[in-house]
C-alpha positions as CSV (number, residue, x, y, z in Angstrom):
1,X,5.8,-1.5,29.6
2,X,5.6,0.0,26.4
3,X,2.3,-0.1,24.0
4,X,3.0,0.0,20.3
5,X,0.3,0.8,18.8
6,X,-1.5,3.1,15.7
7,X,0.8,5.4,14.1
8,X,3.7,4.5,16.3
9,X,3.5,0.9,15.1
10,X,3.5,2.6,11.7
11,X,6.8,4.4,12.5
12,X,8.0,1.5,13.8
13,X,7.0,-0.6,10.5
14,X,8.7,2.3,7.8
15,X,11.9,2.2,9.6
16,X,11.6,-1.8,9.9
17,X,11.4,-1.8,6.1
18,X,13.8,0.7,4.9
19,X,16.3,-0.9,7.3
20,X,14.9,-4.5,5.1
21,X,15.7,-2.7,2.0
22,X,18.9,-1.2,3.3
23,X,19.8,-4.6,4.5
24,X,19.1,-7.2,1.4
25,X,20.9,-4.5,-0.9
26,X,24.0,-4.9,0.6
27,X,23.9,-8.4,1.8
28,X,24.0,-11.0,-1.2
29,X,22.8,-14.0,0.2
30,X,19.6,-12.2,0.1
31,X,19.4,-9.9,-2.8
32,X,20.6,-13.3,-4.6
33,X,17.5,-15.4,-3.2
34,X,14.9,-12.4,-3.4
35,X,13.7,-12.2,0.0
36,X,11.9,-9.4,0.7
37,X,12.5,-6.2,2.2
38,X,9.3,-6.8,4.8
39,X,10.8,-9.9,5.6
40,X,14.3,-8.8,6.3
41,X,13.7,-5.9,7.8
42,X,10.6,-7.2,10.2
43,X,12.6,-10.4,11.3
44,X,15.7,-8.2,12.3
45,X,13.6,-6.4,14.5
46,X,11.6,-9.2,16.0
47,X,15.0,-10.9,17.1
48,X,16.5,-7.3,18.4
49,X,13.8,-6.9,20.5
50,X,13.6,-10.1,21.6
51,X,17.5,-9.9,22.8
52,X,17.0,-6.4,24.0
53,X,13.7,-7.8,26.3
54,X,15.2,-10.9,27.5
55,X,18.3,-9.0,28.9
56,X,15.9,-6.1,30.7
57,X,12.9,-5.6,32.2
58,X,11.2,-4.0,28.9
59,X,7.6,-5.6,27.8
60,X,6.0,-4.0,24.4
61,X,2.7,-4.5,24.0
62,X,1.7,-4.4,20.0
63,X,-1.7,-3.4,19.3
64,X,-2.6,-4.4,15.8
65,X,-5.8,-2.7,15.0
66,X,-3.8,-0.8,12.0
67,X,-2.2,-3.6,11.1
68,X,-5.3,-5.6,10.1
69,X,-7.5,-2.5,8.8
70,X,-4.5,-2.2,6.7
71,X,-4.7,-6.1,5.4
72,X,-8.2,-5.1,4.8
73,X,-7.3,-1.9,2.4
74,X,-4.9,-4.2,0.5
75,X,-7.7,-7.1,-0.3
76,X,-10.4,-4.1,-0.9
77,X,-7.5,-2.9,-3.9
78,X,-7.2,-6.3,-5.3
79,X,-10.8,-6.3,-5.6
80,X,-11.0,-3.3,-7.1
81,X,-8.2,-4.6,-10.0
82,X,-10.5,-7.8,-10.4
83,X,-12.8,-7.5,-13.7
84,X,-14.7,-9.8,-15.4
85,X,-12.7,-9.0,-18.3
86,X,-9.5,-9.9,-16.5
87,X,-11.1,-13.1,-15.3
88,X,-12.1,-14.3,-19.2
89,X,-8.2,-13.2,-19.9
90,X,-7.0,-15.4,-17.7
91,X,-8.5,-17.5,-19.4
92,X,-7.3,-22.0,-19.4
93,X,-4.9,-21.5,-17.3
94,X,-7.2,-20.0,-14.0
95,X,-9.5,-22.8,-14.9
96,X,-7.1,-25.3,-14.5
97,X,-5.3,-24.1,-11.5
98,X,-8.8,-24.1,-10.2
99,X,-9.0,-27.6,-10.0
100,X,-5.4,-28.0,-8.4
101,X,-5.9,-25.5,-6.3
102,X,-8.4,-27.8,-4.6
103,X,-5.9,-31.1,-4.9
104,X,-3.6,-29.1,-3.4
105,X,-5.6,-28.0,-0.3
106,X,-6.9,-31.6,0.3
107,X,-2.7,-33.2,0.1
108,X,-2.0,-30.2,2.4
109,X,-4.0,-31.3,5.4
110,X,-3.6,-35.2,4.5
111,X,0.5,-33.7,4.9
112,X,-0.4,-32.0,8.3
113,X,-2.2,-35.1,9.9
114,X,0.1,-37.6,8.8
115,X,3.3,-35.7,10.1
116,X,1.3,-35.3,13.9
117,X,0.7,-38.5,14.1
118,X,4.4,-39.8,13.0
119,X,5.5,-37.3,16.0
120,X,2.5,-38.3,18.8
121,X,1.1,-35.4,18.1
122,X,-3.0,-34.2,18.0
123,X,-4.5,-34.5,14.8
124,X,-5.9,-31.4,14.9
125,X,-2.3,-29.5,14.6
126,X,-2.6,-31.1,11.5
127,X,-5.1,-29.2,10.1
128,X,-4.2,-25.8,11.7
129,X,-0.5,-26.0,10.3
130,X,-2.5,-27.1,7.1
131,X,-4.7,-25.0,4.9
132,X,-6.0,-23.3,8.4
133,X,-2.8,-21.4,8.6
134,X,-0.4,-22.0,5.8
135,X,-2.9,-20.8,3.0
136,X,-5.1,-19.0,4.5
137,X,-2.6,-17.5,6.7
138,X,-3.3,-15.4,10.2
139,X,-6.8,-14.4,9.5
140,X,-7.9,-17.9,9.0
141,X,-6.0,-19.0,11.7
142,X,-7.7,-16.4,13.8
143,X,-11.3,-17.3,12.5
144,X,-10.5,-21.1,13.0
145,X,-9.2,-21.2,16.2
146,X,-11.7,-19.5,17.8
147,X,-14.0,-21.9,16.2
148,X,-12.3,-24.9,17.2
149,X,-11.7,-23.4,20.6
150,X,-15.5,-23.8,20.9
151,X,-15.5,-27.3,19.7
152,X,-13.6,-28.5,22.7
153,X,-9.8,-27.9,20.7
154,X,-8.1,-25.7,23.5
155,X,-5.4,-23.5,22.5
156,X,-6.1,-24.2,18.7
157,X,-6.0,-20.0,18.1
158,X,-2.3,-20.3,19.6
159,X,-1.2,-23.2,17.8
160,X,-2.4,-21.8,14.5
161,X,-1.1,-18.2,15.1
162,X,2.4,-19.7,15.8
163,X,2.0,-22.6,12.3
164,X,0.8,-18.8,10.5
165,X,3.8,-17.0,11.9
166,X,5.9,-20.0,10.9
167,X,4.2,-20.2,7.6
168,X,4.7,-16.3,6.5
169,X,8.4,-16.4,7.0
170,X,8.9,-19.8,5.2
171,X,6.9,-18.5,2.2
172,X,8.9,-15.3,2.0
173,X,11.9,-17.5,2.0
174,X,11.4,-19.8,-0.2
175,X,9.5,-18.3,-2.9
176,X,12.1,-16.6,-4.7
177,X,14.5,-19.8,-4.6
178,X,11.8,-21.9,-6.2
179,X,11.3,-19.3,-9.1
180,X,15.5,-18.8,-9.4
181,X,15.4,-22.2,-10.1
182,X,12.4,-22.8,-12.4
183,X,13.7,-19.5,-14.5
184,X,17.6,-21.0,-14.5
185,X,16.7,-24.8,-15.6
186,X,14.2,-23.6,-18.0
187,X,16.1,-20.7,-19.7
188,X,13.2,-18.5,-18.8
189,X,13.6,-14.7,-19.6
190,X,10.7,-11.9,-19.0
191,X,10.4,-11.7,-23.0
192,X,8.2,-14.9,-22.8
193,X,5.7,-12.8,-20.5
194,X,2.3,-12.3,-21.2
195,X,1.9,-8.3,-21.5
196,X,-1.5,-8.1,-22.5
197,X,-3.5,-9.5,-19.2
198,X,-4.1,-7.0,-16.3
199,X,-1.7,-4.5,-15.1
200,X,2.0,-4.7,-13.5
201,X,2.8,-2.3,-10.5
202,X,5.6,-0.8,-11.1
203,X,8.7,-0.2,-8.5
204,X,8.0,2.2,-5.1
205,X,11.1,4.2,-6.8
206,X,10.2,4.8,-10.9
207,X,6.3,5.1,-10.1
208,X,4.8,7.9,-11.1
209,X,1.2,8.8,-9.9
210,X,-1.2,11.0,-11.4
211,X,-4.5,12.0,-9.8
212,X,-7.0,14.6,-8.0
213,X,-8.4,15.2,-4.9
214,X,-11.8,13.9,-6.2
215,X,-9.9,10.9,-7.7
216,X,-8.3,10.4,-4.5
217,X,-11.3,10.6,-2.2
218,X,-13.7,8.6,-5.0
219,X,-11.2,5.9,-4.0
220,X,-11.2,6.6,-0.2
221,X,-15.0,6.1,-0.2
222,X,-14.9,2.7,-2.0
223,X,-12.7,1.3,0.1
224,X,-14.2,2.9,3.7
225,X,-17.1,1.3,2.2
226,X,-16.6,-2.3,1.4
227,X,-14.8,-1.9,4.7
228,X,-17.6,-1.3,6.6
229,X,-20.5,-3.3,4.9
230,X,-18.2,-6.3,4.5
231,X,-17.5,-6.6,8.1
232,X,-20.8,-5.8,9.0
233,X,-21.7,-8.7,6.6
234,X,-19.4,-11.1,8.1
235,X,-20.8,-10.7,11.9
236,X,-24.1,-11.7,10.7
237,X,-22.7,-14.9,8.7
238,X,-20.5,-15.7,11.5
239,X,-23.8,-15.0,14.2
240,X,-25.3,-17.6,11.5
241,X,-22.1,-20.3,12.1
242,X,-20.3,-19.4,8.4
243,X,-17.0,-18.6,9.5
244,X,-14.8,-16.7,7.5
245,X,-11.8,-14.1,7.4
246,X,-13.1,-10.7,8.0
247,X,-11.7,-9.6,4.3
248,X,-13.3,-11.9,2.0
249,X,-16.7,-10.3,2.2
250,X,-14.4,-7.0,1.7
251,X,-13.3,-9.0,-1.4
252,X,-15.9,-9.8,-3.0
253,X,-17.9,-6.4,-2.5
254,X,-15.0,-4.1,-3.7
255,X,-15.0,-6.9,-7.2
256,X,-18.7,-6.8,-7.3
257,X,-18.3,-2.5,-7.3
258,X,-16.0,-2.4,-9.8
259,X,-17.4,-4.4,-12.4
260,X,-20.9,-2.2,-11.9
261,X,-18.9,0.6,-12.4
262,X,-17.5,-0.7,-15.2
263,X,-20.9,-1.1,-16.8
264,X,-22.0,2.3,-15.6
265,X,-18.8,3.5,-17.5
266,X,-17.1,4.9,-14.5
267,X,-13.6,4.6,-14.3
268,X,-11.5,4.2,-10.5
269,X,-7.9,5.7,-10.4
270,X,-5.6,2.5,-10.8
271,X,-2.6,4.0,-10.2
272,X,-3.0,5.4,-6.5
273,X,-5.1,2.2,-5.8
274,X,-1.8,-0.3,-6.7
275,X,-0.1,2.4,-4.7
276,X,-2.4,2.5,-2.3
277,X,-3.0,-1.2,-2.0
278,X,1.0,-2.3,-2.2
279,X,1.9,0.0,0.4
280,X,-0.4,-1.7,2.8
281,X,0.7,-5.0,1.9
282,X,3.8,-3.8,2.6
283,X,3.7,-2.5,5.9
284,X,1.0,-5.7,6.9
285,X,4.0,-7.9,6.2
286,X,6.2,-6.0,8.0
287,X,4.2,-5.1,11.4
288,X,3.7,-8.9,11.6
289,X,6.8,-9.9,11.6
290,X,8.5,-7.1,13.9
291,X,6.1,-8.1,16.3
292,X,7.1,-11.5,16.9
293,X,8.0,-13.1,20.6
294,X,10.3,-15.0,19.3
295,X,11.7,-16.5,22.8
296,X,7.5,-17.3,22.8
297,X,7.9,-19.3,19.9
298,X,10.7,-20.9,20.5
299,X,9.4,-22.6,23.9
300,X,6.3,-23.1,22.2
301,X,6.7,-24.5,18.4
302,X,8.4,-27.0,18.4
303,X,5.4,-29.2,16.8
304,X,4.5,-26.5,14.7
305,X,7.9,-26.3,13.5
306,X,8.1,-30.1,12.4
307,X,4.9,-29.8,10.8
308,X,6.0,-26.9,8.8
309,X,9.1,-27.8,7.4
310,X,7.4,-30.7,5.9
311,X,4.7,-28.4,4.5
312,X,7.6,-26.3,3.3
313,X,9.6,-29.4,1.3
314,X,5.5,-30.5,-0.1
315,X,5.0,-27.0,-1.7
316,X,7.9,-26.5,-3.4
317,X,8.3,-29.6,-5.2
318,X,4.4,-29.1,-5.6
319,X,4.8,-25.5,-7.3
320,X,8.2,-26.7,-8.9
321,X,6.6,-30.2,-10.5
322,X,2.8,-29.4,-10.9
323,X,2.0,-25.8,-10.3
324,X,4.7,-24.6,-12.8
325,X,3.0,-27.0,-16.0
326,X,-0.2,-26.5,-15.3
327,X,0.6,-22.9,-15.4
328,X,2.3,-23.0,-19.1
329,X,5.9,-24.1,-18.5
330,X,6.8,-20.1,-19.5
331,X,8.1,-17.2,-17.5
332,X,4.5,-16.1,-15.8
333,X,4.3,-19.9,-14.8
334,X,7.6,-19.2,-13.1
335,X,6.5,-15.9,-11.0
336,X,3.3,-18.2,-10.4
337,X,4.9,-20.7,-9.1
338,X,6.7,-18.0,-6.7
339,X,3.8,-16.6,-6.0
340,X,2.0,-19.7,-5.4
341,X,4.7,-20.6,-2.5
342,X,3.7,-17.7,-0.9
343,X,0.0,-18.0,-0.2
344,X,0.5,-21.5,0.3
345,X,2.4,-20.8,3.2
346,X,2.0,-17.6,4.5
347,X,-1.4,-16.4,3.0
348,X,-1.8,-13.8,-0.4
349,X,0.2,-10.8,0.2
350,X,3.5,-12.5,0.6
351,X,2.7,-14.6,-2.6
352,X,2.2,-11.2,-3.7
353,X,5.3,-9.7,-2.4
354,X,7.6,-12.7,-3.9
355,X,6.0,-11.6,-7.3
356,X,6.6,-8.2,-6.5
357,X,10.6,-8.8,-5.8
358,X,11.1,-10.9,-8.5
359,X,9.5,-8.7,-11.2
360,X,11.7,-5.7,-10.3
361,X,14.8,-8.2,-10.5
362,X,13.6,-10.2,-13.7
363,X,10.8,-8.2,-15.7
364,X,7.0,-7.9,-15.2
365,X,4.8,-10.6,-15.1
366,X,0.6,-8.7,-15.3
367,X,-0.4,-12.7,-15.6
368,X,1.1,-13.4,-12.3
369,X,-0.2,-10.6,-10.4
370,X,-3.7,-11.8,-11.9
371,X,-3.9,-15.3,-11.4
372,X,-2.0,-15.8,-7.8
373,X,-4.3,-12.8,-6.0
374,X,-7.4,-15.0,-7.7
375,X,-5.8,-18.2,-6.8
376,X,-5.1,-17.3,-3.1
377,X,-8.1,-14.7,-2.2
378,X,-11.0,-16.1,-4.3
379,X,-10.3,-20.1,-4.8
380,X,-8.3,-20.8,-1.7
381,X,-11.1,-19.4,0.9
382,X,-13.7,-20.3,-0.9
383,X,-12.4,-23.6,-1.2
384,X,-10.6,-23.8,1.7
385,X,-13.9,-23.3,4.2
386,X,-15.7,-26.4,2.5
387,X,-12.6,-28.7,2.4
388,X,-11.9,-27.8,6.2
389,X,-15.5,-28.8,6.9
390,X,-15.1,-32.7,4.9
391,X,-12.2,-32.7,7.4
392,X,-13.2,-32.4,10.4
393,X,-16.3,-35.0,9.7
394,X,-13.5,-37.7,9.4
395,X,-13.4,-40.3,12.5
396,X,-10.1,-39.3,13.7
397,X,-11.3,-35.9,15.3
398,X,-14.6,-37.5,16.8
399,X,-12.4,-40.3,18.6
């Protein structure tokens, strides 16, 4: 038995994603499509290890402790790019998508029912290969399942960790192929983009980062700290029966310090924080998939599987025909449509990572990398929690 854990699942996760990069550069199928490098390089491993245990006597055990501190560290840098500012410059737009962020959530689950009971299956599935897991990806599912587990719902934390799993590969598939269309029969180019709302990270390989030791551990401190209080936070609301992913309090504390800095006149290094926080999203992305059993799910899925192929076909003629007008019809609606594919499958960073591939392939989009984080950490949990609630009070899951 070997246990993979700390920084030698963080060796693992580097040499899983430069072996991604290594591999989509010189494969076109994939450069063409955009996947990215996380995704390549973390499903390459999962199904070489899987091979490599099923023909020995090897076990790994993964211990994930740095993976989801890490998926903390990247929502605590979001947060601390979220200004009120920012919010008034994404302006219509973010107010809109508001609303259909909420239609969508509601068609997502009436999708997941409707497709378990056309195969026998339990209602429930429904809803944890719905919002549970598609958009609000393995932390939901996590939070959820334990929930339901308690409600009488055995197995639900399984059955939504596999729909999640599932979820995050089809939403690093399929986003880039959504936005290669969108761009193609719309003659989009990066010169329609919106330069003047928030900031666009630039590539891992032309970025150049300037800051001191002080800058450096000013940063540190933030985050340890929203770390810290917002879990803190979150036992008590979940001792009180509010359920929610450990890094939405994180969230909304690291937004809530920025803007009083911001009225204190105190200024946070953005550069080593969009270093910082892509890195992490990165490697999140990466650890999860390179972990997978995938002889696991294949003896166990094959519900979840149904379930989410139709919730893959729903989204992306949902992003293509309604998420790209009501995002302007332009380039950024485009990347937010990409982007948009992501979270609603496989949570907020691999929205974010979509955005990321396709800005280094077609130009930055800073309205993109506003709205979606907004879209899929803010609206989607917030909404997400109360829509899941109206859910569960129908008849069908008191029969």
């Amino acid at each position: 038995m070997v246990s993979v854990s700390g920084f030698a699942l963080l060796l693992a996760a580097i040499l899983a994603y430069q072996l991604g990069r290594w591999t989509t550069s010189r494969v076109s199928v994939l450069n063409q499509y955009h996947i990215p490098a996380p995704v390549t390089g973390g499903l390459i491993v999962s199904i070489l290890l899987g091979f490599y245990q099923y023909f020995s006597d090897l076990k790994i055990v993964w211990g994930f402790e740095l993976r989801d501190h890490l998926l903390l560290i990247f929502f605590c840098t979001i947060g601390l790019n979220v200004r009120l500012r920012l919010l008034v410059s994404g302006g219509k737009t973010l107010s809109f998508l508001f609303f259909i962020i909420a239609l969508f959530l509601i068609l997502q689950n009436a999708v997941g029912i409707l497709t378990t009971l056309a195969i026998g299956d339990e209602p429930i599935h429904g809803l944890l290969a719905g919002s549970i897991s598609m958009a609000g990806g393995h932390g939901t599912a996590i939070s959820w399942g334990y929930f339901l587990e308690t409600e009488g719902y055995s197995d639900a934390t399984q059955f939504g960790l596999v729909a999640a799993t599932m979820g995050l590969i089809m939403g690093g598939l399929l986003g880039g192929p959504v936005a290669r269309k969108l761009i193609t029969d719309n003659n989009l180019d990066h010169t329609q983009a919106d330069l003047n709302v928030g900031s666009t990270p630039e590539t891992f390989e032309t970025r150049e980062v300037s800051f001191c030791m002080q800058q450096f551990l000013q940063v540190i401190l933030v985050i340890c700290l929203c770390i810290i209080v917002g879990k803190w936070l979150n036992q008590h609301l979940r001792d009180s029966g509010v359920v929610m992913p450990d890094y939405l309090p994180v969230l909304m504390l690291a937004i809530i310090i920025v803007n009083l800095s911001d009225l204190l006149n105190h200024q946070y290094n953005e550069q080593f924080i969009n270093l910082f926080g892509d890195t992490c999203l990165e490697m999140f992305i990466t650890m999860s998939l390179m972990s997978l059993n995938i002889a696991q799910l294949a003896n166990a899925a094959l519900p979840a599987f149904i379930i989410v192929l139709v919730q893959s076909v729903f989204i992306c003629l949902f992003a293509y025909t309604v998420i790209f007008r009501a995002a302007g019809r332009d380039y950024d609606a485009s990347l937010i449509s990409a982007g948009f594919v992501g979270l609603g499958l496989g949570a907020t960073p691999v929205g974010l990572a979509n955005i990321n591939t396709l800005t280094h392939k077609y130009g930055p989009s800073p309205k993109a990398f506003l709205i979606v984080p907004l879209l899929g950490s803010v609206f989607t949990d917030t909404l997400n929690a109360v829509i899941l609630q109206a859910f569960l009070w129908l008849p069908i899951f008191h029969s």
